[in-house]
Every structure is written in C-alpha cells, then in structure tokens.
C-alpha positions as CSV (number, residue, x, y, z in Angstrom):
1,X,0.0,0.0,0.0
2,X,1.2,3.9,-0.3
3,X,1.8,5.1,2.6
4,X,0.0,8.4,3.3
5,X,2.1,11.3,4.7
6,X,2.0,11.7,8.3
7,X,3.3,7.9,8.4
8,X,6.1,8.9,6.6
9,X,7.1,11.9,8.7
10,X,6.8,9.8,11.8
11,X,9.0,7.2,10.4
12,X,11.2,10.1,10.0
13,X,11.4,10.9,13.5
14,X,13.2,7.8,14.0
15,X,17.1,9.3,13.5
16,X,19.0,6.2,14.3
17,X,18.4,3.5,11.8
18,X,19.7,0.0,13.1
19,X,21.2,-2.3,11.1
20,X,18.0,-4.3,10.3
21,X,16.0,-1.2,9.6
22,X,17.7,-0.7,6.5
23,X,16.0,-2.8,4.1
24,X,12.9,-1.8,5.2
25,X,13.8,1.9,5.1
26,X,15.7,1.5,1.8
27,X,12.2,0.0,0.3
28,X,9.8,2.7,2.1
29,X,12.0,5.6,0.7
30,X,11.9,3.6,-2.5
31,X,7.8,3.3,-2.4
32,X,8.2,7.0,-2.0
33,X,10.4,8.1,-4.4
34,X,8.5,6.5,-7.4
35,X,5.4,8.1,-6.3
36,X,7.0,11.3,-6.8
37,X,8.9,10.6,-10.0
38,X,5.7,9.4,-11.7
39,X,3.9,12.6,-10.2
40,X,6.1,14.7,-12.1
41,X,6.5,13.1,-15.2
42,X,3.4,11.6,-15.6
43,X,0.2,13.2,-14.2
44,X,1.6,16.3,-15.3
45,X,1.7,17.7,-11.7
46,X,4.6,20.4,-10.5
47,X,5.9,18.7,-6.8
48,X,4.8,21.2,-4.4
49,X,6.7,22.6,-1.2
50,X,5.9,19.5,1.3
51,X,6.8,17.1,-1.9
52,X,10.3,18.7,-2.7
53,X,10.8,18.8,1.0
54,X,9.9,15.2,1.7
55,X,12.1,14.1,-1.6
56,X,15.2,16.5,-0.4
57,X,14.8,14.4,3.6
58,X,14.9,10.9,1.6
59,X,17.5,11.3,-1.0
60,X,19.8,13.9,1.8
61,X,19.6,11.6,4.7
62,X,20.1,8.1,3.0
63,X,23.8,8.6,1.8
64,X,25.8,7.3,5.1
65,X,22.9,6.0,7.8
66,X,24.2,6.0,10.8
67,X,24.8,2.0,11.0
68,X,27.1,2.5,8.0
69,X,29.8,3.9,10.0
70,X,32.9,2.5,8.1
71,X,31.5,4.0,5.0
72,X,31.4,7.6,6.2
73,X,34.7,7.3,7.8
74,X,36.3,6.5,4.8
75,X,34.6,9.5,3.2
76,X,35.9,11.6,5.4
77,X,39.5,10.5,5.5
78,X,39.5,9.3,8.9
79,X,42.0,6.3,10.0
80,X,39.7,3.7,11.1
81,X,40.5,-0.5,11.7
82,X,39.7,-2.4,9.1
83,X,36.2,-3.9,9.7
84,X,35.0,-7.3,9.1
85,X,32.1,-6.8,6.4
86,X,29.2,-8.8,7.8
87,X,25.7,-9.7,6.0
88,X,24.3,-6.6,8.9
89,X,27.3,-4.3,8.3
90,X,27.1,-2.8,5.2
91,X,30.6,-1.3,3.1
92,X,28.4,0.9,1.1
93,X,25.4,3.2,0.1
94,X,22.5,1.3,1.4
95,X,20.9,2.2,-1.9
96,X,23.6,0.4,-4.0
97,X,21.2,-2.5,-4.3
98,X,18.6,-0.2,-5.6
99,X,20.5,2.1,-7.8
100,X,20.8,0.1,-11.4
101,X,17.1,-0.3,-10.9
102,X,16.5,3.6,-9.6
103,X,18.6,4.6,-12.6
104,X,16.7,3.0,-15.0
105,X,13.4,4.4,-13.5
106,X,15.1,7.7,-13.7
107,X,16.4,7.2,-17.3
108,X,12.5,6.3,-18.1
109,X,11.2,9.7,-16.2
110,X,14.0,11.9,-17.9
111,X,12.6,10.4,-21.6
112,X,9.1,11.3,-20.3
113,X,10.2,15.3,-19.7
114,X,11.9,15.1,-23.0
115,X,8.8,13.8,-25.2
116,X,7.0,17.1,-23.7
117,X,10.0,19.1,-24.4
118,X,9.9,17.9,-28.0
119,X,6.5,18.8,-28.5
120,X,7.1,22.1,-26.9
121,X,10.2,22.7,-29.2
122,X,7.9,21.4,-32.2
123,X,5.6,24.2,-31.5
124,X,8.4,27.1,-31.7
125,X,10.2,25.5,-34.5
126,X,6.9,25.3,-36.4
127,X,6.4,29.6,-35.1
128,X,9.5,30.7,-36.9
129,X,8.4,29.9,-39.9
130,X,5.7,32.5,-39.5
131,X,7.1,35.3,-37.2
132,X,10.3,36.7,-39.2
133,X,13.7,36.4,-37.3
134,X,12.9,33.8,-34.7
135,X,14.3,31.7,-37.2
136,X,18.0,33.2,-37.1
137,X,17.7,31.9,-33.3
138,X,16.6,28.5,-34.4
139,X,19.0,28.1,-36.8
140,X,21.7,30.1,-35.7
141,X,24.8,28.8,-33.2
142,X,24.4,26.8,-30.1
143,X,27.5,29.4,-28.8
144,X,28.3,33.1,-29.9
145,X,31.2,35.2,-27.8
146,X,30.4,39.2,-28.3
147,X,34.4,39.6,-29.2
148,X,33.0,43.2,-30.8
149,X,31.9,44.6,-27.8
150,X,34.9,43.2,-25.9
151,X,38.5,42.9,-27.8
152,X,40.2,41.2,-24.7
153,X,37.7,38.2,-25.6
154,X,40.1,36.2,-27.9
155,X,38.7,33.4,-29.8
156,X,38.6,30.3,-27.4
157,X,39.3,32.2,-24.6
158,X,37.0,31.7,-21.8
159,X,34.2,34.2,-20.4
160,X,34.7,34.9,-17.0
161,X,34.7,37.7,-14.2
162,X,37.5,39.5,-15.6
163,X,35.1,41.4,-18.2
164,X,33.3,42.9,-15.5
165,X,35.7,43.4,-12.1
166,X,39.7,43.1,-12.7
167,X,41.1,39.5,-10.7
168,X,42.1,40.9,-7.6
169,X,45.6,40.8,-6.7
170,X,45.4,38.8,-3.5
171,X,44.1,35.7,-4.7
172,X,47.2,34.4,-6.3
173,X,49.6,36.3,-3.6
174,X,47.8,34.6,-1.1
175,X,47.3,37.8,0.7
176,X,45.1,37.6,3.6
177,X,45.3,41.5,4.9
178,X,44.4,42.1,0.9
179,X,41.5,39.6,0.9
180,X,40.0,40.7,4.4
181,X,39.5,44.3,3.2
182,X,37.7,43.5,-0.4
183,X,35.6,41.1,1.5
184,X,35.1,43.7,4.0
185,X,34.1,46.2,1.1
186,X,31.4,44.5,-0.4
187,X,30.1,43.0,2.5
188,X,30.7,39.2,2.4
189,X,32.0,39.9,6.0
190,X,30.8,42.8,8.7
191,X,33.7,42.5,11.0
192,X,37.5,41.2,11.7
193,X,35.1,38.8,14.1
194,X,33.0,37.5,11.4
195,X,35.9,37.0,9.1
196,X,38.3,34.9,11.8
197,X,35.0,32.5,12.4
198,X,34.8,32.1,9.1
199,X,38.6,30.9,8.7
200,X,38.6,29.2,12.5
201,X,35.6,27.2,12.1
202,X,34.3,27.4,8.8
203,X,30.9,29.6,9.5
204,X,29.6,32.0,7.4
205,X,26.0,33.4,6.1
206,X,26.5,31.7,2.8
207,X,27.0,28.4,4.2
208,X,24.0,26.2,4.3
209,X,26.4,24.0,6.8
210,X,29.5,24.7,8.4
211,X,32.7,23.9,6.0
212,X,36.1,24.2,8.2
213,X,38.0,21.9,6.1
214,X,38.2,24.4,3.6
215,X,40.2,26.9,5.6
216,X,42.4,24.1,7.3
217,X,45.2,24.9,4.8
218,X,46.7,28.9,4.2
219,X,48.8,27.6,1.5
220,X,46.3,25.6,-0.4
221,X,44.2,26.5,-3.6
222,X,40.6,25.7,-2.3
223,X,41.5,28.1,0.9
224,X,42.4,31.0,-1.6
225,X,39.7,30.3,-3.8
226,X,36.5,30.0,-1.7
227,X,37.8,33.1,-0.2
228,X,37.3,34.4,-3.8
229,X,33.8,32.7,-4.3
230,X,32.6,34.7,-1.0
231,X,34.3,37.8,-3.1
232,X,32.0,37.5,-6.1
233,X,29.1,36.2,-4.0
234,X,29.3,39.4,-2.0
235,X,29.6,41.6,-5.3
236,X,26.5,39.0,-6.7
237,X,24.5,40.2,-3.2
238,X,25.3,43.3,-3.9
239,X,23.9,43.8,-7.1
240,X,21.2,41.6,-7.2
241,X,18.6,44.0,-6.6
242,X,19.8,46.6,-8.1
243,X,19.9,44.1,-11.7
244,X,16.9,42.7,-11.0
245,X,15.4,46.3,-10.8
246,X,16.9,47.6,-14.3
247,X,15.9,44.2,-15.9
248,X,12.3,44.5,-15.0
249,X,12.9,48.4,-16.3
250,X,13.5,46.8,-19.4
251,X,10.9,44.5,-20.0
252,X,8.0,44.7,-17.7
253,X,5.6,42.7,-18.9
254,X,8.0,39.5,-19.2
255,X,10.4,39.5,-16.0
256,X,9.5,37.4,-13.6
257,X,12.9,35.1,-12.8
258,X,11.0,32.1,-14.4
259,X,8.8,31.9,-11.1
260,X,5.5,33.6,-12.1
261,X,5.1,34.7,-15.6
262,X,4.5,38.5,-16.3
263,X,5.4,39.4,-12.8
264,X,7.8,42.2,-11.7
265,X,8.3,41.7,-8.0
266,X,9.9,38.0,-7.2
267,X,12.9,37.7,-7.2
268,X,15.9,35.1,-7.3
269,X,19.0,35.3,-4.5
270,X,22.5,34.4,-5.9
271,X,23.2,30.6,-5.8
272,X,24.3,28.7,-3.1
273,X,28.2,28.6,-2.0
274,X,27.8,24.8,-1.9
275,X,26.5,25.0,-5.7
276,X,28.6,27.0,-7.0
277,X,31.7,24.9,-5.0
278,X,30.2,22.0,-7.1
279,X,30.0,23.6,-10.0
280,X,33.7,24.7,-9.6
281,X,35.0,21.2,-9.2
282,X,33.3,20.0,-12.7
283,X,34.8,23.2,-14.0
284,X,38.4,22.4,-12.9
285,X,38.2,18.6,-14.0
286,X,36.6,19.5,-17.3
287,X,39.0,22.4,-17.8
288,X,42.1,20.2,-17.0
289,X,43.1,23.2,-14.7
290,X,46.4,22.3,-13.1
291,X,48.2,25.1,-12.3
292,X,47.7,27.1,-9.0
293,X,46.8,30.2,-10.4
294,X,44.0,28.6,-12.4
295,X,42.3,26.6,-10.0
296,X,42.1,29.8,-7.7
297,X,40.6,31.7,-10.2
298,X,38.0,29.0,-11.2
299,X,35.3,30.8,-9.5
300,X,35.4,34.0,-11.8
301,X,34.3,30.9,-14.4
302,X,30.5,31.0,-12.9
303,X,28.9,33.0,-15.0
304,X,25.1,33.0,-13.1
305,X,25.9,33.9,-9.7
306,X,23.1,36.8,-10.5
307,X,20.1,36.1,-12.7
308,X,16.9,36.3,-13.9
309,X,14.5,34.4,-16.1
310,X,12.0,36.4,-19.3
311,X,9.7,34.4,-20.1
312,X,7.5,35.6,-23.4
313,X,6.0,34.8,-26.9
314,X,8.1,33.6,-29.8
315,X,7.4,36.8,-31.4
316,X,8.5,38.5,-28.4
317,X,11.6,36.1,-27.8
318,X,13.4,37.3,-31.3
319,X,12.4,41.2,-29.9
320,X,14.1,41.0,-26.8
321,X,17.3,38.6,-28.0
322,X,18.0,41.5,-30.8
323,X,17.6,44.3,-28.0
324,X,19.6,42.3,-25.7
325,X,22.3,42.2,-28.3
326,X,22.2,45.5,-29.2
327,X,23.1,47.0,-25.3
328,X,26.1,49.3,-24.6
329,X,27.6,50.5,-21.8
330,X,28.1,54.3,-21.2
331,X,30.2,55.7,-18.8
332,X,28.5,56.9,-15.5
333,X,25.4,55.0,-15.7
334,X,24.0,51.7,-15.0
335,X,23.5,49.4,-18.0
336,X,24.0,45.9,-19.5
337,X,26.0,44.8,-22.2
338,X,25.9,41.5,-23.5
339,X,29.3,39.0,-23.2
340,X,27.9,35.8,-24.6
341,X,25.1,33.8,-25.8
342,X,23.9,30.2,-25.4
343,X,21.4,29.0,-27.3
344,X,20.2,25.8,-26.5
345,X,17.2,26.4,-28.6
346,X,19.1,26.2,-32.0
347,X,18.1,23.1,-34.5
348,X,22.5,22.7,-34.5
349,X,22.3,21.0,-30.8
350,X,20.3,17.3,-31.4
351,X,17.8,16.8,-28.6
352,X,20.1,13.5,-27.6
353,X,22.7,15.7,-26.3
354,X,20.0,17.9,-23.8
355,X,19.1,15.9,-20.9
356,X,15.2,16.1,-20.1
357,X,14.6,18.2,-23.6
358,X,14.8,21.7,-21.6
359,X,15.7,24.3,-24.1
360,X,16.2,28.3,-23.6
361,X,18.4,31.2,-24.7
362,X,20.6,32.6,-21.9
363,X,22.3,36.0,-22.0
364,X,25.7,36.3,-20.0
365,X,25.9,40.4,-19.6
366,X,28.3,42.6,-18.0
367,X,26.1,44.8,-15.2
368,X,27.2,47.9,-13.9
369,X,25.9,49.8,-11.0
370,X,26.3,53.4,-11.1
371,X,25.4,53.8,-7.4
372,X,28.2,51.5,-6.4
373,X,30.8,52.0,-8.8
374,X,31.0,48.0,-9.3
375,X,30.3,45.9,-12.1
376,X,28.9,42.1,-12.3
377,X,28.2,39.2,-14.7
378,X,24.9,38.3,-14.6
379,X,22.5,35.6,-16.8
380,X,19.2,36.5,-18.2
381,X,17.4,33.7,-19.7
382,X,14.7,33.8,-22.0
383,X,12.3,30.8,-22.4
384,X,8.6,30.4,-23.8
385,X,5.6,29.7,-21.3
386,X,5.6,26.3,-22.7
387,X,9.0,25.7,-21.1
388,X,9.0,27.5,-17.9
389,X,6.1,24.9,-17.0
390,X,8.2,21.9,-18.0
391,X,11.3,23.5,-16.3
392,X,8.8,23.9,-13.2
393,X,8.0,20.3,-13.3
394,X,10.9,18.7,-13.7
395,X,13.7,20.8,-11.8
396,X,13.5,18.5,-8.1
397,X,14.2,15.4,-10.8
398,X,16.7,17.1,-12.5
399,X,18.5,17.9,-9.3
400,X,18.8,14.4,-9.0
401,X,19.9,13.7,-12.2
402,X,22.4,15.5,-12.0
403,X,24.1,14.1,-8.9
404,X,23.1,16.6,-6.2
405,X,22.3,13.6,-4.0
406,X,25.0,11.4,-4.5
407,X,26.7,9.5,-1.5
408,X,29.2,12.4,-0.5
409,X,28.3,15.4,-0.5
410,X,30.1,18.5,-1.7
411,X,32.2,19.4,1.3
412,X,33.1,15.5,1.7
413,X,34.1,15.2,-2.4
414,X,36.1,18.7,-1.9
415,X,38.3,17.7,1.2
416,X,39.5,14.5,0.3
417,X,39.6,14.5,-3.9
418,X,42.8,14.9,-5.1
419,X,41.8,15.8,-8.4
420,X,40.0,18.9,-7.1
421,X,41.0,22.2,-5.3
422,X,43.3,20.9,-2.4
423,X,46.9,21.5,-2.0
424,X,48.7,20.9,0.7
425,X,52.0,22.9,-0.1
426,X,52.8,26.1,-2.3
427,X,52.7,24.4,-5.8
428,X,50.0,23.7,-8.1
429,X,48.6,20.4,-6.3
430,X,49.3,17.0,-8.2
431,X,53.0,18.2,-8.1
C-alpha cells in the first residue's frame, strides 16, 4: 500500500536507523520516491513545497545512515580498523542494491520530460516559420562570444569575471590583509570577528552547513579560492537587486525570474556557496586546470551567480534577443552589455545531447551599478511559457539527475579529492 504522509514523517522521526532497519527503510524511501517521479512526469503535476521537501529528507539523509559507520569514515578521511564486512554491516550506500534499478526508472522519467519538451520545441520551430527572425535563433549557433563589444575576448578564450571586475591581486599572492578588506568592502563579512570564524571554524552566512576543512590549509588552492567565491558572492548580493530592478525596467511585462510569468516583483537570491563549490570542481576537471593560479581563479568561471528568467512569446523572444544584443555601456550609468550567448534552442544542438529536452536562450551580460561603482556578470534567460512549465515540473528530478544527492556530498568530495581544489604545499597540487 502507499503510505500516506503523516506515516512517513513519523518514520522520520526515527534518527537512528539499526542495522536491520535498513531494508525496510531502503524500500519505504523507494515506495516513495517512485510516487513522486511518476507525479512529475506523468500526471503532469509540478511537486509542491511538502513534496520537494519530503524528496530533499529521503535522497539527503540516505547517503551514510548511521549504521554504515565504516563508509562515512572513509569518506571523510578518517584512519579507522579495518572492519570485518558482515551480512548486517554494510561497506556501502544502502541504496547500491537499488541504484541500477532507480537509474533505469530515472532514465524512463527523464525520456518522459523530453517527449513534452519535443513537443514544446515542435511548436516554436513550427512559429518561426511565420514570425520573421525567430528563425536566425533557431537556426543560428548553439554558442556566440560578443568579441566586438569586448576585444580582450580572444577566440577560445573563456568568459569569465575578468570582463566585468579586474582579478584581484590577493588571490594568487595569497594575501590575507588584501583579501580581508575587499571582502570587508562588499560586505561578504561585517567585521574582523566574522571573518576569523569564518577561517577558525568554517561559519559563514553563505553556508548552508559549516565547511572548516576548507580553511584548514593557508597555502592551499581551495582556501584562496573560496575566499574568492565569497568575493564574487558578495559583489553577486550586492547587485542583485539593483539588476533585477533595471531588468524589469526593461521589459516589464516578461520578468518574472522564471517563477510567475509577467510578474515584476519576485525575485531570485545568488546561488548557493555549496553549488557554486560544485560547479567549480566540474569546471576544474573538465577544464584540466592544473596550475595554482588557475584553480584559484575557477570561480570567476561562474557565469550566473546573479540572474533572472524572461519568459514571453516567440514573437516576443526574437524582440528582446536583438535588444539584448544591441546593449552598450556608457560611462557613469548603470546598464548591460551583453558577453555571450547560449542557445540551446538552436536546431545545430540534437535533442540526444539535452538531458530532459529543456531548451532556452541565456544571455551572459556585464552589469554595472552606477550607485556603487561596481560591475557584475549576470544571466538573463529567455524561455517560452511552454517551457518554464516543464522546467517547473521537472527541476526536483533534474536535481537528481544530476548528482546533487550522490553519496558524499560536496564538502566530503572537496576535502578529500585529489583531483580537485586541495593542496597541501605552495605548488599547483598534483606536483
């Protein structure tokens, strides 16, 4: 039988789960699961707050139970005695006997989202063939770098931070007075208190948890570049409202950060430090970044820290795009200019390669503040109504899909990988 809700919250009262708990656990959060999967995919249905909530509890807390003690000392690098495996004792994820079967289901939920995405894409595709110029979007490139607007852009060179605020000095010369007082100016830290918690014990506002293995090493890349990740995040904090505000300036009727369509007063926070510390990692392996000054300068690579969503007709959606790509800066006043364009909604990228069939066309711009004197990179995405609800109704899945859950977390993958930001002396790590 399903079990209805208030069972399952009282079974998840029960924090310690003994050893033979586990199967029955592992096949309750299973039971569970499903039901959500198939409410999202199939009946159409966008998981509300108590469902994303119940889905985050299940797939958060069933990584390293409690009874699988070897396995979460081993994730975090302690030296434990070897253990005798027993049938009761388990070595691994408790869901490793589930997860060929729970990626399959998965696989099958992901092919669902994408039949609806083809049939949304089908309907835009079939649109430009009446409304004149949406179909330079469909048939134009998947990538475009605005080299005009910015000469320092050199072909294959990547977009990052630099375009908007110079790499500060004190990154790579590992320059702590340096880095106190730019995080002190744009607010990512209040006081010398705040800023020696946040290297003594890991603590800090961003944080959804407490991360002290990052600062456990001066001389180390991840130290010197989460320090600048809490630079840009406080630069992102900074300006989010004021880019939000000259965004929905621009075009009234369609901001609304993809949440409610043709409002102009929600609005989305920069992303999380833990995101964008995951995000960072793929960067780094993907980039092959070895060197020191590279790795420490990997978060200027996030390009979305600030962002908003426009969501409007495909008329409307070849109107903005050319308005968009027509911006200038001027000196002394706030404005956008745009740095690069992705366009996933381009006939040139095959569905196979686009997980779930989501499609949109995503701005990176350079934003500056005239109040504040500083400057950001910021994403504006434009999408059709047709996709904002699929992108509604699939993003808790998608967060699966891609990994979020998988059995250590970010802080555990970033303190003990070696192939990621750690170092523990003055040379590029790996040396």
């Amino acid at each position: 039988r399903q079990p209805d809700a208030e069972e399952i919250l009282r079974y998840f009262q029960v924090s310690d789960l003994v050893q033979g708990q586990i199967p029955r656990a592992a096949a309750l959060y299973r039971c569970i699961v499903d039901v959500l999967l198939d409410r999202a995919a199939l009946d159409g249905t966008c998981l509300d707050k108590r469902d994303k909530a119940l889905l985050h509890h299940i797939l958060e807390n069933t990584k390293c139970p409690i009874a699988s003690r070897r396995t979460r000392s081993r994730l975090l690098g302690a030296r434990s005695p070897p253990a005798t495996p027993t049938s009761s004792t388990p070595d691994c994820d408790p869901r490793d006997a589930y997860r060929n079967d729970f990626q399959r289901r998965l696989n099958s939920v992901m092919r669902a989202f994408g039949h609806c995405a083809r049939n949304a894409y089908e309907e835009l595709v079939d649109a430009s063939w009446e409304i004149p110029g949406l179909d330079n979007i469909i048939d134009g490139p998947v990538d475009h770098v605005f080299s005009e607007l910015h000469p320092e852009l050199k072909p294959g060179k990547k977009v990052t931070w630099a375009v908007a605020l110079e790499n500060p000095s004190w990154v790579v010369s590992r320059d702590l007075r340096g880095a106190y007082q730019d995080l002190l100016r744009v607010g990512s830290i209040r006081t010398m208190e705040e800023f020696c918690r946040l290297l003594q014990t890991g603590s800090h506002r961003y944080f959804v948890k407490n991360a002290p293995f990052v600062f456990s090493n001066v001389r180390s890349a991840e130290y010197w570049s989460a320090l600048y990740l809490l630079f840009l995040l406080g630069v992102a904090d900074l300006l989010n409202e004021s880019f939000h505000k000259f965004v929905a300036g621009l075009f009234p009727s369609e901001y609304g950060c993809g949440r409610h369509f043709g409002s102009a007063c929600v609005q989305c926070g920069p992303k999380k430090f833990e995101r964008c510390r995951d995000k960072i990692v793929q960067e780094i392996s993907e980039a092959s970044l070895t060197t020191f000054e590279s790795q420490v300068l990997s978060p200027g690579r996030l390009l979305d820290l600030v962002r908003c969503s426009l969501v409007c007709s495909p008329r409307r959606l070849f109107e903005i795009e050319a308005q968009i790509s027509s911006m200038t800066l001027w000196p002394g006043q706030t404005g956008i200019t745009p740095v690069r364009r992705k366009n996933t909604l381009s006939a040139q990228l095959p569905s196979t390669r686009i997980r779930g069939g989501y499609r949109d066309l995503k701005y990176n711009v350079v934003f500056h503040c005239a109040t504040t004197g500083l400057s950001c990179v910021g994403e504006i995405q434009l999408l059709t109504p047709a996709f904002l609800e699929l992108k509604k109704r699939m993003h808790g899945v998608y967060r699966i899909d891609r990994g979020d859950y998988e059995i250590a977390p970010v802080q555990l993958r970033l303190s003990r990988s070696r192939n990621t930001v750690e170092s523990i002396d003055e040379e590029p790590f790996g040396r």
